[in-house]
C-alpha positions as CSV (number, residue, x, y, z in Angstrom):
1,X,127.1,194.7,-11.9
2,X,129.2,194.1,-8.4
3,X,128.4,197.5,-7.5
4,X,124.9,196.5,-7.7
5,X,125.3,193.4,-5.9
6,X,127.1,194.9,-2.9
7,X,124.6,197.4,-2.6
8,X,121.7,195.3,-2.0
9,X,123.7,193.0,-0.3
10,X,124.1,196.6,1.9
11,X,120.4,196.8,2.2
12,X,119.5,193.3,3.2
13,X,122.1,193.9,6.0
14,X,120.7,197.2,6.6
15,X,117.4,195.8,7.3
16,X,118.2,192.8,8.9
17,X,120.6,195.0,11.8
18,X,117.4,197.3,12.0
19,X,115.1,194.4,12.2
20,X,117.2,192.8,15.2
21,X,117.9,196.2,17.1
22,X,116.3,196.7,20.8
23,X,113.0,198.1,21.7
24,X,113.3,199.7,25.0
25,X,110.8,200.7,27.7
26,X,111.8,204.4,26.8
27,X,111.3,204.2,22.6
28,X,108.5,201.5,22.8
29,X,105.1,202.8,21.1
30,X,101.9,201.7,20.3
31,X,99.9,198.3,22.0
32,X,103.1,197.1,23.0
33,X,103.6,200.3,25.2
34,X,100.7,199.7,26.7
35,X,100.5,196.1,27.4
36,X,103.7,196.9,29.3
37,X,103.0,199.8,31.4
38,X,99.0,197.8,32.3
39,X,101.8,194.1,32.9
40,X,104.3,197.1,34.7
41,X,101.8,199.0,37.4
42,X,99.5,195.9,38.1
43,X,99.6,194.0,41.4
44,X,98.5,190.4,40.6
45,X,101.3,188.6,39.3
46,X,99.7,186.5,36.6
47,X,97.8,189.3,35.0
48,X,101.1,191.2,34.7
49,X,102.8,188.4,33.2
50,X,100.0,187.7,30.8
51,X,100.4,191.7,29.7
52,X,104.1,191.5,29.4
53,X,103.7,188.6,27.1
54,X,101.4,190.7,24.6
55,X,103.6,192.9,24.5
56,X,106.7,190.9,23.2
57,X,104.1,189.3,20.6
58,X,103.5,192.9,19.5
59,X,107.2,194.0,19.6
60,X,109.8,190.7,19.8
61,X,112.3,192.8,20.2
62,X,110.7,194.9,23.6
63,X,114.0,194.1,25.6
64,X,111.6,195.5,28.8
65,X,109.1,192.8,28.2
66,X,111.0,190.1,28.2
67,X,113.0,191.1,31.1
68,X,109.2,191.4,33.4
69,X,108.1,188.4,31.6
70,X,112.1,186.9,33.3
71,X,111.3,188.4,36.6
72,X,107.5,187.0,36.8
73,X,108.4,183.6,35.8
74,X,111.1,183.4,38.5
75,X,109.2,184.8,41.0
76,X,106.3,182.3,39.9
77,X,109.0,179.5,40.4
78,X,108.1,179.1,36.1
79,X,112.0,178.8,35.9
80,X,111.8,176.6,32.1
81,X,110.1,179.9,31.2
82,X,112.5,182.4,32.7
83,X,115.1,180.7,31.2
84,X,113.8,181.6,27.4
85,X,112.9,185.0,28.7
86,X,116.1,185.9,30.3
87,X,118.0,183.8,27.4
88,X,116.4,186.5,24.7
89,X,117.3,189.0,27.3
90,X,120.8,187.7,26.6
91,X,120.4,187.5,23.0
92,X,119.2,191.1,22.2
93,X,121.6,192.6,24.8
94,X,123.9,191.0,27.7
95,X,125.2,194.1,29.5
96,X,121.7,196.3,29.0
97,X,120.4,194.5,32.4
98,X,122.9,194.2,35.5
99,X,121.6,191.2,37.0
100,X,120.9,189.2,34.3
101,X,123.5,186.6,34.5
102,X,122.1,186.1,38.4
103,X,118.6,185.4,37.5
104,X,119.5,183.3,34.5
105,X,121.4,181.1,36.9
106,X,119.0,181.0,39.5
107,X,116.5,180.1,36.6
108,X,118.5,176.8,35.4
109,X,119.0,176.0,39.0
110,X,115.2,175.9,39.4
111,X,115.1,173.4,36.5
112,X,118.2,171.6,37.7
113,X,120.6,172.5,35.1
114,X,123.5,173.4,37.4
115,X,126.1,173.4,34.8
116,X,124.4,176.0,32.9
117,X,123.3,177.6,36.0
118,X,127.5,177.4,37.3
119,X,128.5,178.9,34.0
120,X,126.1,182.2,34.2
121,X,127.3,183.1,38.1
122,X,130.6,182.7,36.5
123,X,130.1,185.5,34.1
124,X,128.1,187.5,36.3
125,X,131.5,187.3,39.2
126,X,133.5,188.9,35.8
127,X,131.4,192.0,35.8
128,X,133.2,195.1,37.2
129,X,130.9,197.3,39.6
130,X,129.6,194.2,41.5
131,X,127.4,195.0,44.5
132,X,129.0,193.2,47.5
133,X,125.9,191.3,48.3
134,X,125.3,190.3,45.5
135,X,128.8,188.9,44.7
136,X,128.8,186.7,48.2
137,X,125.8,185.6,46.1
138,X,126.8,184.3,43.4
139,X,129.8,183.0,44.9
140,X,127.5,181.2,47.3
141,X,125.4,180.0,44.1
142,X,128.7,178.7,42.4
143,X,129.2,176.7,45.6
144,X,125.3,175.2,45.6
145,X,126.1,174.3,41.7
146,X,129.4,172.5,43.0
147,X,127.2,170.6,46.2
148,X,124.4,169.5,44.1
149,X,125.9,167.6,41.3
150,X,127.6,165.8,43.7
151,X,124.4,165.3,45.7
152,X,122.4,164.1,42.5
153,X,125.2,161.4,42.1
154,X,124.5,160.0,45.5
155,X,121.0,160.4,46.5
156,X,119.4,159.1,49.9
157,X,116.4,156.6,50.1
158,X,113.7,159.0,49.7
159,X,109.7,157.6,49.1
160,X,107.8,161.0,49.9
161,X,103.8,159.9,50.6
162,X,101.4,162.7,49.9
163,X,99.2,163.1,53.1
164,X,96.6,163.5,51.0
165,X,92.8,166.0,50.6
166,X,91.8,165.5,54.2
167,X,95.1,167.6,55.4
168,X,96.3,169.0,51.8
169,X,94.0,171.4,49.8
170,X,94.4,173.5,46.6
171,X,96.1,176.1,49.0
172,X,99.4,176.2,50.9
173,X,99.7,173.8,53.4
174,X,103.3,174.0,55.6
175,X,105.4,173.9,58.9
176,X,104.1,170.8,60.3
177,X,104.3,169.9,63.8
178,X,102.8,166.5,65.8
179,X,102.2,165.1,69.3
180,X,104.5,162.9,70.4
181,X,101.9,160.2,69.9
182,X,101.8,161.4,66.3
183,X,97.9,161.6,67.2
184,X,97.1,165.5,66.6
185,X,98.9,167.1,63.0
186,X,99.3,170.7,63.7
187,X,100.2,173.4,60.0
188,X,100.0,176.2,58.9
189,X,97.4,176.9,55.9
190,X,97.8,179.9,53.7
191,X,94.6,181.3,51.9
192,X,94.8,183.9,48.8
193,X,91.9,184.6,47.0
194,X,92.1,187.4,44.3
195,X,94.5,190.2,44.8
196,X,93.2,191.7,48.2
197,X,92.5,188.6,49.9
198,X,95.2,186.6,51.9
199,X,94.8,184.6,55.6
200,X,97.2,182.6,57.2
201,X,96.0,180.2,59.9
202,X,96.9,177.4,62.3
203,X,95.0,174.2,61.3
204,X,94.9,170.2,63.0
205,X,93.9,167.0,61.8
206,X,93.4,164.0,64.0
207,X,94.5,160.7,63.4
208,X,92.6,157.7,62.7
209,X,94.1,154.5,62.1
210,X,96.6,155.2,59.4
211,X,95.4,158.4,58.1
212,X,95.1,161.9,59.1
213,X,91.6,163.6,58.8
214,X,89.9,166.4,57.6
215,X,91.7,169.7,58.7
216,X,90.1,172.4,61.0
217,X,91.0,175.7,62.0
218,X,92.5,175.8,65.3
219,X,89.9,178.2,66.2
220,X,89.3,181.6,67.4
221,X,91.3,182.0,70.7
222,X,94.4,181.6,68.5
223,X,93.4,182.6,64.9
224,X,92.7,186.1,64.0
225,X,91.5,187.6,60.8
226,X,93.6,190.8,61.3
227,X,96.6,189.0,62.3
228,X,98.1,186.3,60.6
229,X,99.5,183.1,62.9
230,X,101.7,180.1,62.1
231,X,105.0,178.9,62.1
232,X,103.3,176.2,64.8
233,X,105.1,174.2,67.5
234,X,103.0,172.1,69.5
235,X,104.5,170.4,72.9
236,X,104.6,166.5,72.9
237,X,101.4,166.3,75.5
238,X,99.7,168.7,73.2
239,X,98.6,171.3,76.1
240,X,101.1,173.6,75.2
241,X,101.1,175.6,71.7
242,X,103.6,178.4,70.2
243,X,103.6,180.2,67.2
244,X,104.0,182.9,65.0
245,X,101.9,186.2,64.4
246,X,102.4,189.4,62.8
247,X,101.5,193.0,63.9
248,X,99.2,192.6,67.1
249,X,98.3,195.2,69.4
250,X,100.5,193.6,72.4
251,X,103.2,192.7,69.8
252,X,106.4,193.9,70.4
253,X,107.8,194.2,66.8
254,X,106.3,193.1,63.3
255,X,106.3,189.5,64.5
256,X,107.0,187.3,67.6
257,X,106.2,184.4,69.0
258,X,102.9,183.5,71.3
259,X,101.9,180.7,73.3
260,X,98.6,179.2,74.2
261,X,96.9,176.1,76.7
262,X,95.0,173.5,76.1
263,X,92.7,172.5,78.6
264,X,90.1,169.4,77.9
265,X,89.6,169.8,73.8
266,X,89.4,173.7,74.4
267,X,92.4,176.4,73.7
268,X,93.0,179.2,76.0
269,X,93.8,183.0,74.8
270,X,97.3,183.0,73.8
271,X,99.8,185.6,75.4
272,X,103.2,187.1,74.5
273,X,106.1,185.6,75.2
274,X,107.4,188.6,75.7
275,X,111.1,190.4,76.8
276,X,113.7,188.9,76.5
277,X,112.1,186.7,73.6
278,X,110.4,188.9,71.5
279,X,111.8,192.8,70.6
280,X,111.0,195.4,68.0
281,X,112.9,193.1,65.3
282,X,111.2,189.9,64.0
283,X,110.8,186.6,66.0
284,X,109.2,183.4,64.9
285,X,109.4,179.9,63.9
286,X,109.3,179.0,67.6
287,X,110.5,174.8,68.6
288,X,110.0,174.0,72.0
289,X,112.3,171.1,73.9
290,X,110.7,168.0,75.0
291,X,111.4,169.0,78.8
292,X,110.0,172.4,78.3
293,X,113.0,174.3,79.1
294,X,115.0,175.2,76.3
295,X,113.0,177.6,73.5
296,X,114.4,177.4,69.8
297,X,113.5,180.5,67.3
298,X,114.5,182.5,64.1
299,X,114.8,185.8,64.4
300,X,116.5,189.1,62.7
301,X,117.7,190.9,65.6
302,X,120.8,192.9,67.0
303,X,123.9,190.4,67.4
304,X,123.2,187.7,64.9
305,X,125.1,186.7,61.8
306,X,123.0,187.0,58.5
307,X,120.0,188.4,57.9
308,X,117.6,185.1,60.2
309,X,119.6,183.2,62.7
310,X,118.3,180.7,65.2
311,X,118.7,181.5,68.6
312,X,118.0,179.5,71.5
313,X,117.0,180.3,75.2
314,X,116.8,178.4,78.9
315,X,114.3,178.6,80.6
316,X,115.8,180.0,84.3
317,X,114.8,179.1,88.1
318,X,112.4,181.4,88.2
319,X,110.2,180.9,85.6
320,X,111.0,183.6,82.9
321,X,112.5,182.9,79.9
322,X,116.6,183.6,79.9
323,X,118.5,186.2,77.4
324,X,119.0,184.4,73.9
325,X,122.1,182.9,72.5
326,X,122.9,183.0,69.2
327,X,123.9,178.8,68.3
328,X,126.8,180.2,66.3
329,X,128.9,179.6,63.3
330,X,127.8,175.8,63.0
331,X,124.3,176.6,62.4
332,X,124.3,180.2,61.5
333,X,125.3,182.2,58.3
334,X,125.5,185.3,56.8
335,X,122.0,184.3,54.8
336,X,119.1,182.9,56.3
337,X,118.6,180.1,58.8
338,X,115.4,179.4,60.1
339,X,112.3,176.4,60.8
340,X,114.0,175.1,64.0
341,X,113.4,172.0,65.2
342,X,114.7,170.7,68.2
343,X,113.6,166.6,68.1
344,X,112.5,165.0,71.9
345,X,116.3,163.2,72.3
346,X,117.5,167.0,73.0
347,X,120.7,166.5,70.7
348,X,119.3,166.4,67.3
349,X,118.8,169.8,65.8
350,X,116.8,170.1,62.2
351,X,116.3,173.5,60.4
352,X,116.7,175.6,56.9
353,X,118.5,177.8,55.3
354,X,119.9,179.0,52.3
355,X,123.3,179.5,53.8
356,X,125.0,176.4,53.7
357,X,126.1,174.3,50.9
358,X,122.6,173.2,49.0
359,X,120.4,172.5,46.1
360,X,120.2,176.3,45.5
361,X,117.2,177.4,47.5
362,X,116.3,176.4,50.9
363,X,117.7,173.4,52.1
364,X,117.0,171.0,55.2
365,X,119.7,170.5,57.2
366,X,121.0,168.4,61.0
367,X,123.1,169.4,63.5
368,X,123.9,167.2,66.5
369,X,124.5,168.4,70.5
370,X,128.2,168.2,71.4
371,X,129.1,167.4,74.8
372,X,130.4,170.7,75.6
373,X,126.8,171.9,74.3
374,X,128.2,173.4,71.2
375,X,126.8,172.0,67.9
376,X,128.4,170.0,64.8
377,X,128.9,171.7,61.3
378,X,125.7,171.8,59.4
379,X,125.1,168.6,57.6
380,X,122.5,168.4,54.5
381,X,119.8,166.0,54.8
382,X,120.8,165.2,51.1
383,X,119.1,164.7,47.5
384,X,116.0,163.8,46.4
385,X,114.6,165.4,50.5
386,X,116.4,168.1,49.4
387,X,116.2,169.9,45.7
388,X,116.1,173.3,43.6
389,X,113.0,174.2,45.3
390,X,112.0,175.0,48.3
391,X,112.2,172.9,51.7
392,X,111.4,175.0,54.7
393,X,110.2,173.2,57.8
394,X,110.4,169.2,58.7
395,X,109.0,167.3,62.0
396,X,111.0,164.0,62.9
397,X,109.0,161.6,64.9
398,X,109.6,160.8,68.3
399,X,111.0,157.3,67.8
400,X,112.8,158.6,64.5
401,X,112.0,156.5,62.2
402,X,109.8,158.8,60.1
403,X,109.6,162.8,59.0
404,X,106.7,164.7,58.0
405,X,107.9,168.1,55.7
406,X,106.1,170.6,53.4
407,X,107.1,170.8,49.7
408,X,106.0,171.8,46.2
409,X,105.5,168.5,44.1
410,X,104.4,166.9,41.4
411,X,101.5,165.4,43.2
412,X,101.0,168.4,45.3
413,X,97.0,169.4,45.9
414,X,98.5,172.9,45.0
415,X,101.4,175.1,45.7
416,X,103.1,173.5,48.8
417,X,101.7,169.7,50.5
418,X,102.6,167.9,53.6
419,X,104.5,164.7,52.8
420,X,105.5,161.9,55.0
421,X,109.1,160.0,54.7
422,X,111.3,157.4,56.3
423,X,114.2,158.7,57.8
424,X,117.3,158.0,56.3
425,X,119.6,156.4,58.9
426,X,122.4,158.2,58.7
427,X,120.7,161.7,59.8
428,X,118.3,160.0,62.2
429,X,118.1,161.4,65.9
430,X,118.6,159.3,69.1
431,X,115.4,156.8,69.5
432,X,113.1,158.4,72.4
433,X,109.8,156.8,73.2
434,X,107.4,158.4,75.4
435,X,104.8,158.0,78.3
436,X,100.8,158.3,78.0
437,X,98.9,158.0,81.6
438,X,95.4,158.4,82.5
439,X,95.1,159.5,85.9
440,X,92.0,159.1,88.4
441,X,90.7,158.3,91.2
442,X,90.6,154.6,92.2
443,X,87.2,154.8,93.8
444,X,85.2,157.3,91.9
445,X,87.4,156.9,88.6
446,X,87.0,160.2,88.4
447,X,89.7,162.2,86.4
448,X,92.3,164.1,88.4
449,X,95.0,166.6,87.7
450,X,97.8,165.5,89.0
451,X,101.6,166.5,89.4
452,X,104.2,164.1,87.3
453,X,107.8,164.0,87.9
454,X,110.1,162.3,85.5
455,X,113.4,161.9,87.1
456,X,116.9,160.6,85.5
457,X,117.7,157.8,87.5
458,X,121.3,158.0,87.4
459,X,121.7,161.7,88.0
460,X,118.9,162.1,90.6
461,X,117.9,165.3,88.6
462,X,114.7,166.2,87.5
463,X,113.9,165.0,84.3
464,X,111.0,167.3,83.4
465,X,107.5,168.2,85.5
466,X,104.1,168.5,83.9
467,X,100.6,167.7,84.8
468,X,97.9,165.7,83.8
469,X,94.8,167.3,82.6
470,X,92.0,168.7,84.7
471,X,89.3,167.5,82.5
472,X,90.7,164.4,81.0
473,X,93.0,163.3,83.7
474,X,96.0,162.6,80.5
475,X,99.5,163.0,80.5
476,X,102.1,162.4,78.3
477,X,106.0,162.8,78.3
478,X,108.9,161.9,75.9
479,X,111.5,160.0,77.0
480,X,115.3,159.5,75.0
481,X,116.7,156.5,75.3
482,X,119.8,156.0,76.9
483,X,118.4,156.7,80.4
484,X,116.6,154.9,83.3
485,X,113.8,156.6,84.2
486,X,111.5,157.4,87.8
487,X,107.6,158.3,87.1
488,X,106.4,159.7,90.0
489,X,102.8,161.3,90.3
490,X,101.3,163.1,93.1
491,X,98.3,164.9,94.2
492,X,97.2,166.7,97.8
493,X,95.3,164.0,99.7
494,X,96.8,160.7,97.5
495,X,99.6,158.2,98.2
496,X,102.0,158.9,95.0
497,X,102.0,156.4,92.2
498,X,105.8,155.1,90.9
499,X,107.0,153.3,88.4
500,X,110.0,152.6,86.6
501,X,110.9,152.7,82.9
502,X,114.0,151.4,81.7
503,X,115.4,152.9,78.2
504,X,119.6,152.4,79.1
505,X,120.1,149.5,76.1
506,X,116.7,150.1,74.0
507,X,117.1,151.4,70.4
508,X,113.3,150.9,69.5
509,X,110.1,149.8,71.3
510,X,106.4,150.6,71.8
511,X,106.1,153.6,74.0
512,X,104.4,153.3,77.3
513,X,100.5,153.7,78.3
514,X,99.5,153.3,81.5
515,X,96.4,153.9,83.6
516,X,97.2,155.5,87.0
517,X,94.5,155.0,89.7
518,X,95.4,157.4,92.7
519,X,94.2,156.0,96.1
520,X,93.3,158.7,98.8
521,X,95.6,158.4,102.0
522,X,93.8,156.1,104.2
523,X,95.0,153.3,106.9
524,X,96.2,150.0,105.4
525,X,96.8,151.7,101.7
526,X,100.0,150.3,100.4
527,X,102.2,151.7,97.8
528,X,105.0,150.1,95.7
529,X,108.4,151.8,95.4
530,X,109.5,151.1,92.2
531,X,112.4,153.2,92.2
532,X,114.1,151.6,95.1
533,X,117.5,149.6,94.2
534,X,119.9,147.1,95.4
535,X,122.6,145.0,93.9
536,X,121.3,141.4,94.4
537,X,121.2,139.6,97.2
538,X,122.6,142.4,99.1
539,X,120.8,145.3,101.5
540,X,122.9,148.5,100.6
541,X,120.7,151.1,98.8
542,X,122.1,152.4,95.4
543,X,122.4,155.8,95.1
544,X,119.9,155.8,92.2
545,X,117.1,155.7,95.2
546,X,117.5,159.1,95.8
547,X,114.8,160.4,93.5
548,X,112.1,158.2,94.8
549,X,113.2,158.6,98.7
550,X,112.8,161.6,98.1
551,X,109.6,161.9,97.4
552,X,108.4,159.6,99.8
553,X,109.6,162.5,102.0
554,X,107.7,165.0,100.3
555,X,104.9,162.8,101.1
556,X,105.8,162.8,105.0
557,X,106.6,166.4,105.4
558,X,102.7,167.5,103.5
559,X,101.1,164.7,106.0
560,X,103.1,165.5,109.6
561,X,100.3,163.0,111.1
562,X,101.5,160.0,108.7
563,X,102.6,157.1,110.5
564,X,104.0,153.9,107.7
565,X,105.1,150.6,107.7
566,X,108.3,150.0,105.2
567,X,108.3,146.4,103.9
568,X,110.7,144.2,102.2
569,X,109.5,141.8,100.2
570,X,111.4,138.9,97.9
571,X,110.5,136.1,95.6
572,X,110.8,132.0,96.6
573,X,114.0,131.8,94.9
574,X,116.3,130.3,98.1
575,X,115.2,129.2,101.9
576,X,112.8,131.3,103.5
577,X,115.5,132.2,106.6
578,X,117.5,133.4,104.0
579,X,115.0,135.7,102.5
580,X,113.4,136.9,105.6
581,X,117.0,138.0,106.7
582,X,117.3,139.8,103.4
583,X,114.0,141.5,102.9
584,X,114.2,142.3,106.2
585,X,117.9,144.8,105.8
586,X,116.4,146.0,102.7
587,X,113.5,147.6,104.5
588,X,115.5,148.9,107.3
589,X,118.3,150.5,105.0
590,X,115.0,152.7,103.7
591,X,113.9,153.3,107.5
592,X,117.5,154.5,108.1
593,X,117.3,156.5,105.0
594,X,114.7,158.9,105.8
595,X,115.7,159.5,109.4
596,X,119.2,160.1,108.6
597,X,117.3,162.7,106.0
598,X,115.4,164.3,109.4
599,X,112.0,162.1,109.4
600,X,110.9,161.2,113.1
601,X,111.5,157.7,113.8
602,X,108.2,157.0,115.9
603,X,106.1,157.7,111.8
604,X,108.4,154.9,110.7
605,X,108.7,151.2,111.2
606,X,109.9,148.7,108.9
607,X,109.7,144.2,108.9
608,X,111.0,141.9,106.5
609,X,108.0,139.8,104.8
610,X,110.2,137.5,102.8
611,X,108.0,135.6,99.8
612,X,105.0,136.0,102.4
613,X,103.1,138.2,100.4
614,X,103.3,137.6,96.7
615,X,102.3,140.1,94.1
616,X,102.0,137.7,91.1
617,X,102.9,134.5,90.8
618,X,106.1,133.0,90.8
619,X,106.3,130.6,88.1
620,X,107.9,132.9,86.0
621,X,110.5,135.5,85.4
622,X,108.5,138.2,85.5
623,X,106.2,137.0,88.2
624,X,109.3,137.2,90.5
625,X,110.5,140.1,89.4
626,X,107.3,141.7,90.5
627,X,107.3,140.0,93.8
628,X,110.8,141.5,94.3
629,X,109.9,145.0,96.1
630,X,109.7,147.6,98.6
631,X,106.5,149.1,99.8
632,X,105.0,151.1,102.5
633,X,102.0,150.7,103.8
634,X,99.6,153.4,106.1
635,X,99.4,152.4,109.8
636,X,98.1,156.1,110.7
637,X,96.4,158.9,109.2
């Protein structure tokens, strides 16, 4: 009887070991065999993975199946689905697949399971035979396991606002980029239709009231339908663009980086960058400076550290575009680093990368200007802005207080939307404000295009040089705080406009519009020096003067016939001796200015007006303050 006993006991174990043993692509038969090779050689994604799953219903045990049905689902970001495919992979047979432990992991990462994730790099790093690559991996993984449950504990204020149809669509929408006026949104939209079909274009959507509009291609003189284009970087006027595109005839390598002028509403043809910016390698992700002369960019080239680095180049005397730097150790790693974005205070540095201590994937991270123009240790932007997914690009507006980033969501229109945020404060840039002027001509009110100087008061040095637009007659400029500023616009045949903007104390304000009428050099035309200083109630010009003085000389030296009068001018404040004494020095310490500086003396004369001549009145602070001035006015043309 126990003989019995123990031999069916034999047979039901028999079976049962038989019944749990591995099918394998090599002994696999029938529809299963089939399903899988059809799932194996197809090229859309979802019809493979819907083939790999008949053919675990019609073999369980098809160890193959499970593992494409693994490698779909992660690739598909389906990572609560990867983890039952990879976990059967584990049950059938641990060691028949090398990798398994790393894709298991990077599955519970994508569900945020970072102790289970922690525990399969683990086991992976006790394999023997370890690719080196793919051991820096998991090491790195182990770390982003370590970062994140931290991260999670402590999250950052975080209320991401969906910028809804009119800008997101049921297609991927990512890398955007705004005017500094936050009036013109600027993305990249990527189109797949079936298996054959895939465009990627530059779109914009313009701003009205509170809410961005319906998108529109950029158009034709930057998007191609052989050529893909985006990675977008727009300047802060708008007239400038950069971006991406991949495999054009003047390309240098399979991508680099193009720019392209507005003019009016209409884009010019874009042109290569070119040597030394773009090379055989891959260039992209292109963030220009808010002065126009430092360029930002990923790029896998000779030199750099991990697979993307950003680099950075200055623009050089001469026009042309200087040898890139690699930023370094602080912002580079042996991964990938990429999406720079330089923000208009020219200290604040944003990008991604999967390099640095994260969520697991790509992460968002700051990294401030030192003042020997290195740059501080990578810092995370922290959780929720940051998760197991993917965040790739982000756009901080000029004044700070808000971002605009890409990211797959719950609410998402489909695959990846544009969101809007509030900045946390502690990885908020400088505030910067900025300057919009219309310029034109005072008697015809015709549009002009003009030449804008912004100087830095307190270093005399050219703050940045633009001009306002032919057709439209608009400029604009950002401006960080922390500086006084000199606006100084010019044009052949015109007495220059100036004015003064003060941002030395201001940590937030409205920026600054201002209509500029332009008045034709003719006799008794006057013009206001705004950037002309003295310490109160005394004569000596401050050396901040410089800037404007000098361009009061330009103005001589183009207009050799010019003859002007330099007044001094004061509010009622004390006796009228008094201030006629005072206005008076204050003029003649500009006349002896310039002809220390080489002007003729016989074009100059200067005369102390006193409170003679009253711009506003002076009943109040500012009424005085305006009356408080030197000007020039034409005696001969």
């Amino acid at each position: 009887m126990n003989r019995t006993i123990l031999f069916l006991m034999a047979l039901v174990l028999s079976a049962s070991s038989f019944a749990q043993s591995i099918i394998t692509k090599d002994n696999v038969k029938g529809k299963a065999k089939e399903f899988y090779e059809a799932a194996y050689v197809s090229r859309n994604i979802l019809l493979s993975d819907s083939f790999a799953r008949i053919s675990v219903q019609e073999k369980p045990n098809f160890i193959d199946g499970w593992i494409l049905i693994g490698d779909n689902s992660l690739y598909l970001k389906r990572y609560d689905e990867g983890v039952k495919a990879y976990e059967k992979v584990k049950a059938l047979k641990a060691d028949y697949m090398y990798d398994m432990y790393l894709k298991l992991g990077k599955c519970y990462i994508g569900i945020e399971q970072y102790a289970s994730a922690r525990k399969c790099f683990q086991q992976f790093l006790q394999m023997d035979h370890l690719a080196a690559g793919d051991k820096k991996l998991a090491e790195k993984l182990v770390t982003d396991c370590d970062f994140a449950e931290e991260a999670i504990k402590h999250p950052v204020p975080f209320e991401p606002v969906n910028l809804g149809i009119g800008v997101n669509s049921s297609f991927m929408e990512a890398g955007p980029y705004l005017t500094a006026d936050e009036k013109y949104l600027y993305f990249t939209r990527l189109i797949e239709e079936g298996v054959n079909f895939s465009q990627e274009d530059i779109y914009y959507s313009v701003k009205t009231g509170d809410k961005y509009g319906t998108a529109n291609p950029i158009g034709d003189a930057i998007n191609t339908m052989e050529h893909g284009e985006g990675s977008v970087c727009i300047s802060a006027s708008g007239k400038y663009l950069m971006f991406t595109s991949y495999d054009r005839p003047d390309g240098l390598g399979n991508a680099d980086i193009y720019m392209a002028r507005k003019v009016g509403e209409k884009w010019e043809r874009a042109n290569n960058l070119g040597s030394p910016i773009n090379t055989p390698g891959w260039e992209g992700a292109p963030s220009l400076s808010a002065d126009g002369k430092t360029l930002f960019f990923a790029a896998i080239r000779s030199g750099g550290m991990g697979e993307r680095d950003i680099w950075m180049s200055t623009l050089t005397d001469n026009g042309t575009w200087g040898t890139p730097v690699n930023l370094g150790d602080s912002i580079n790693t042996p991964f990938n680093d990429e999406s720079p974005y330089i923000h208009p205070d020219g200290q604040t540095l944003y990008f991604s990368s999967n390099g640095w201590p994260g969520m697991g994937n790509y992460d968002l991270y700051m990294s401030k200007k030192l003042p020997n123009g290195k740059w501080s240790k990578a810092v995370n932007l922290g959780y929720p802005i940051n998760t197991a997914g993917w965040e790739v690009s982000i756009f901080v507006t000029t004044d700070g207080t808000s971002a605009f980033f890409s990211s797959e969501r719950k609410d998402s229109y489909g695959g990846m939307d544009i969101y809007k945020f509030k900045m946390p404060g502690v990885v908020k840039p400088a505030y910067t404000s900025y300057i919009r002027g219309n310029v034109y001509d005072a008697q015809s009110r015709e549009s002009i295009q003009a030449n804008v100087q912004l100087y830095d008061l307190e270093t005399g040095k050219l703050f940045a040089t633009l001009s306002s637009d032919k057709v439209n007659g608009i400029f604009l400029s950002t401006m960080p705080a922390g500086k006084n500023y000199a606006v100084e616009v010019l044009k052949d045949g015109y007495l220059f406009y100036s004015q003064n903007i003060s941002l030395k104390d201001v940590k937030q304000g409205d920026p600054f519009e201002v209509n500029i009428p332009l008045h034709k050099i003719k006799v008794g035309e006057a013009v206001v020096l705004s950037n002309i200083f003295f310490d109160s109630e005394k004569f000596d010009l401050k050396s901040e003067s410089g800037a404007e003085l000098g361009v009061v000389m330009k103005l001589l030296e183009k207009n050799p016939s010019l003859k002007i009068e330099i007044g001094g001018h004061t509010d009622n404040t004390g006796t009228e001796e008094k201030n006629k004494s005072l206005s008076e020095s204050r003029a003649k310490s500009v006349y002896d200015y310039l002809v220390s500086k080489g002007v003729i003396a016989d074009r100059l004369s200067y005369k102390g007006y006193a409170s003679s001549k009253p711009l506003a009145p002076n009943n109040t602070a500012e009424g005085k303050a305006k009356n408080r001035r030197t000007e020039f006015v034409v005696m001969a043309i």
